[in-house]
ZATOR-266479 format. One line per field, with one value per residue (C-alpha): residue number from 1; x negated, y, z negated. Coordinates in Angstrom, 1 decimal. Layout:
# ZATOR-266479
seq c(NUM; ...)
u c(X; ...)
v c(Y; ...)
w c(Z; ...)
//
This chain:
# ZATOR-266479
seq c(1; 2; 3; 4; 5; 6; 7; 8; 9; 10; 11; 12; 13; 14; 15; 16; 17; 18; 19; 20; 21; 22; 23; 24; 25; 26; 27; 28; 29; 30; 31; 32; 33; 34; 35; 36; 37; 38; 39; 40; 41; 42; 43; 44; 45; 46; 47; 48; 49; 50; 51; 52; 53; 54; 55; 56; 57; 58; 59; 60; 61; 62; 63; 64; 65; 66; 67; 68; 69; 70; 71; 72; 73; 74; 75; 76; 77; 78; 79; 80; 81; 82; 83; 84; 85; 86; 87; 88; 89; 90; 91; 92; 93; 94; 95; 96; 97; 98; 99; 100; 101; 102; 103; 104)
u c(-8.0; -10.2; -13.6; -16.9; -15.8; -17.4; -13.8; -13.6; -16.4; -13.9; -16.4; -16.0; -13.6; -15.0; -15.5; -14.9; -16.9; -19.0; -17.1; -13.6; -15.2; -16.4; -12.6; -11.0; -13.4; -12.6; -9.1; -8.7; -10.7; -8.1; -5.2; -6.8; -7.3; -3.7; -2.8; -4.7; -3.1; 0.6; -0.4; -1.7; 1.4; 3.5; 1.3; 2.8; 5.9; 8.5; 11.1; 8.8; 9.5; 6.5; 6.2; 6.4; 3.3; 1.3; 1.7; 0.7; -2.7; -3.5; -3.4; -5.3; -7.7; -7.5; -7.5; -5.0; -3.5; -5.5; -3.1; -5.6; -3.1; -6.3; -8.1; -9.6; -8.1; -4.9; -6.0; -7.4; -4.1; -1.9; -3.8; -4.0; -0.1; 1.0; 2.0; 2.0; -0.2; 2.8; 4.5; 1.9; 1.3; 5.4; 4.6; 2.0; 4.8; 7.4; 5.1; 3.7; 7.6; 8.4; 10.9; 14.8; 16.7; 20.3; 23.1; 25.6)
v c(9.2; 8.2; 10.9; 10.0; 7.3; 7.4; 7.8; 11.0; 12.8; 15.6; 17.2; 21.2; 22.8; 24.3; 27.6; 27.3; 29.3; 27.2; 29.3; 27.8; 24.4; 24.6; 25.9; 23.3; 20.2; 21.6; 21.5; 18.0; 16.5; 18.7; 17.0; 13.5; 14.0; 15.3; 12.1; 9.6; 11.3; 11.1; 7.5; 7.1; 8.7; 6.2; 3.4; 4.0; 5.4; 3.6; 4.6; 1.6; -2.0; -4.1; -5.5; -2.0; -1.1; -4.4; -3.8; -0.1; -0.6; -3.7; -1.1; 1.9; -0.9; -2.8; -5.7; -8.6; -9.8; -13.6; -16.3; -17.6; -16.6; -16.2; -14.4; -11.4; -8.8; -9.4; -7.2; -4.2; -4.4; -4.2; -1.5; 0.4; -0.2; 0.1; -2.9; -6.0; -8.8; -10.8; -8.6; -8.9; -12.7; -12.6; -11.2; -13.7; -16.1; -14.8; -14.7; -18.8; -19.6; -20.5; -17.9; -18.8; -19.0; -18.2; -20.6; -20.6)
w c(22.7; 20.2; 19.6; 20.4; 23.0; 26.6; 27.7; 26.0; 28.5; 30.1; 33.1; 33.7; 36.0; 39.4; 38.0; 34.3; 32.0; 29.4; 26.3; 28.5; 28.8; 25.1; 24.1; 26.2; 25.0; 20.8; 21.7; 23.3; 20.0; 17.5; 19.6; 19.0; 15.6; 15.3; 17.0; 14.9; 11.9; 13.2; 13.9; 10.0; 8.8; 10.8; 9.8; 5.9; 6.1; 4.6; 7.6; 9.3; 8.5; 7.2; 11.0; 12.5; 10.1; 10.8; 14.2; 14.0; 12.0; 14.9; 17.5; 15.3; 14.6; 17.8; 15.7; 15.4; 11.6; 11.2; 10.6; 8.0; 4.4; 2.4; 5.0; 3.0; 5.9; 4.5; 1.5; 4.1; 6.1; 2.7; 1.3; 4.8; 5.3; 1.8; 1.6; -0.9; 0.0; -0.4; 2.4; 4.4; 4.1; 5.1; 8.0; 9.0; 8.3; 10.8; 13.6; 12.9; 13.0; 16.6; 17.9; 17.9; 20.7; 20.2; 20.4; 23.4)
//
């Protein structure tokens, strides 16, 4: 859940107080924020290979790596992964290589 979006608009429960409402409405937005930061975390942590990052700052960004190699994303996603370029760009490789089917 991502703040400020239209999706976010949580309505009042028959009979809930405004301070309730108010209480209830701070507490989803701290749970997102939680969220976005556990996503962050997991976006750099080096117990995530360099795919599993990629792939994690496409979704937080709900954008997809280019498959130009001198794009200049290539630099955001590195730095936002922690990353090298030259990681990054490996990446990009892999997934332009057809995928392998294995042998019988």
């Amino acid at each position: 859940m991502e703040i400020g979006k239209q999706t976010d608009y949580v309505a009042p429960k028959p009979g809930e107080s405004i301070a309730d409402y108010r209480a209830r409405i701070v507490e989803r937005q701290a749970e997102a924020i939680e969220q976005r930061q556990r996503e962050l975390a997991e976006q750099t942590s080096d117990a995530n290979t360099p795919a599993a990052r990629i792939r994690i700052w496409e979704k937080l960004h709900q954008l997809v790596m280019p498959r130009n190699p001198t794009h200049r994303v290539l630099k955001v996603i590195a730095a936002g992964t922690r990353l090298s370029v030259e990681e990054v760009r490996a990446e990009q490789r892999q997934r332009s290589m057809p995928p392998t089917r294995p042998e019988p």
